[in-house]
N, C-alpha and C positions, 0 to 999 in steps of 0.2 A: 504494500500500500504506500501512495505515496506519501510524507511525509513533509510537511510545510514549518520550517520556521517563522517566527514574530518578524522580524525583521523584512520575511518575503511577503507575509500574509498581503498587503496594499495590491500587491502587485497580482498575485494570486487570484483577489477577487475580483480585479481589473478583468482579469482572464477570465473568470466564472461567466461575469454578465454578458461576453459574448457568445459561450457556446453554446449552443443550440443546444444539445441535452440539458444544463444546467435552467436554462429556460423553460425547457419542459417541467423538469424538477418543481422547477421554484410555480410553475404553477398549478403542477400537481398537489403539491403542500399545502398551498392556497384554495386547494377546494374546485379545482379546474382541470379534472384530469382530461387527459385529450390536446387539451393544449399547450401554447407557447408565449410565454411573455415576452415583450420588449426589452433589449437591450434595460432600459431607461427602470421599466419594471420591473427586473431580473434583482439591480441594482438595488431597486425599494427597498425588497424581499431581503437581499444581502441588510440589508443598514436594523431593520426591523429586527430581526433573527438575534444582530450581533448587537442593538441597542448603543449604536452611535451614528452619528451623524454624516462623519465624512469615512470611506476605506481606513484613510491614511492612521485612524486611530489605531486600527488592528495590530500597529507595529507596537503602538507603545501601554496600551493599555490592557492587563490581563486578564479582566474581566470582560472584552472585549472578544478576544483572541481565544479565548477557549470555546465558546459556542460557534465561533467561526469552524475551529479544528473538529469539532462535533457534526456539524452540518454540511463541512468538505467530508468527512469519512463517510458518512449517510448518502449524499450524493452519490459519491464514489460506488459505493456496493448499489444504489439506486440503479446506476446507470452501467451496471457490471464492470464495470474497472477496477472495480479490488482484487 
């Protein structure tokens, strides 16, 4: 499995909100299964999950960054990648 540090996490969920499965994910989670969120939605859903405002927190703050690592792993096996 992959394995994300703090310091990558920003950039990591930079990369979530555009890939099409994670979009699927994020709106299956949301009670939308079948579908695909937006970029811009994918995004929300990331900020919501992890209770901040902007990505760039995920590097520095740990209450942050552990729901993030939670919900990268869950995707991950979601979308058979693990």
């Amino acid at each position: 499995m992959q394995q994300i540090t703090q310091d990558k996490a920003p950039m990591r969920a930079a990369m979530l909100s555009n890939d099409v499965a994670f979009r699927r994910y994020a709106a299956t989670r949301n009670g939308f299964p079948g579908h695909q969120f937006s970029p811009t939605a994918a995004t929300e859903h990331l900020r919501t999950v992890c209770g901040v405002f902007s990505r760039r927190n995920l590097a520095t703050d740990n209450d942050a960054f552990q729901p993030f690592e939670e919900m990268h792993t869950d995707f991950l096996i979601w979308a058979g990648r693990s």
